[in-house]
C-alpha positions as CSV (number, residue, x, y, z in Angstrom):
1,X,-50.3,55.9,-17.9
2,X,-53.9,56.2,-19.3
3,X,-54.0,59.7,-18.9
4,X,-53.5,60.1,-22.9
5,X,-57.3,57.8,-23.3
6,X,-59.0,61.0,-22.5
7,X,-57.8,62.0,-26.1
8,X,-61.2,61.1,-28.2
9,X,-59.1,60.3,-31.2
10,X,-56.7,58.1,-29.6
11,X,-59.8,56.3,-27.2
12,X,-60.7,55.8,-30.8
13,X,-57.6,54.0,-32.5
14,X,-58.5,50.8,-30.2
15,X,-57.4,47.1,-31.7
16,X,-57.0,43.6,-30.6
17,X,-53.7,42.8,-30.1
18,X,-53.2,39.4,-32.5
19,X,-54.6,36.4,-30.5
20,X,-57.2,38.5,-28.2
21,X,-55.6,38.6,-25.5
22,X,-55.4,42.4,-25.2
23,X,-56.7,45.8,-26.2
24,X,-53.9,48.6,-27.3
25,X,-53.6,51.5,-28.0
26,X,-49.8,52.1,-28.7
27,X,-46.3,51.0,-27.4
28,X,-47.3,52.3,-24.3
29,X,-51.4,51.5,-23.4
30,X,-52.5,48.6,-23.5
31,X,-54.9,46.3,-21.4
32,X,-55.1,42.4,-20.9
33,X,-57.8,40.5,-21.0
34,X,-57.5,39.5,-17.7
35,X,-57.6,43.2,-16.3
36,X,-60.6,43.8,-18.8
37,X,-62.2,40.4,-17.2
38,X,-61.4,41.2,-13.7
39,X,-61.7,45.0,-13.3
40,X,-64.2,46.0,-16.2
41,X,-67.5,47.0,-16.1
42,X,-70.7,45.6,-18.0
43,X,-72.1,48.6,-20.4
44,X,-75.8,48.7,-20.7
């Protein structure tokens, strides 16, 4: 399903889905906060 992120310009077209609670990409990719809380990593 993420396969398509290794695309720079579609990495790129990131936004916060209305309220926060999510990162997307398109219909297809996005992320929840949760999983970004949970399962992230801190960048230096």
């Amino acid at each position: 399903m993420f396969a398509p992120l290794k695309n720079p310009a579609l990495f790129q077209s990131v936004k916060v889905k209305r309220g926060g609670y999510a990162v997307v990409w398109n219909r297809e990719i996005d992320i929840s906060e949760y999983e970004l809380w949970s399962h992230g990593q801190t960048v230096p």
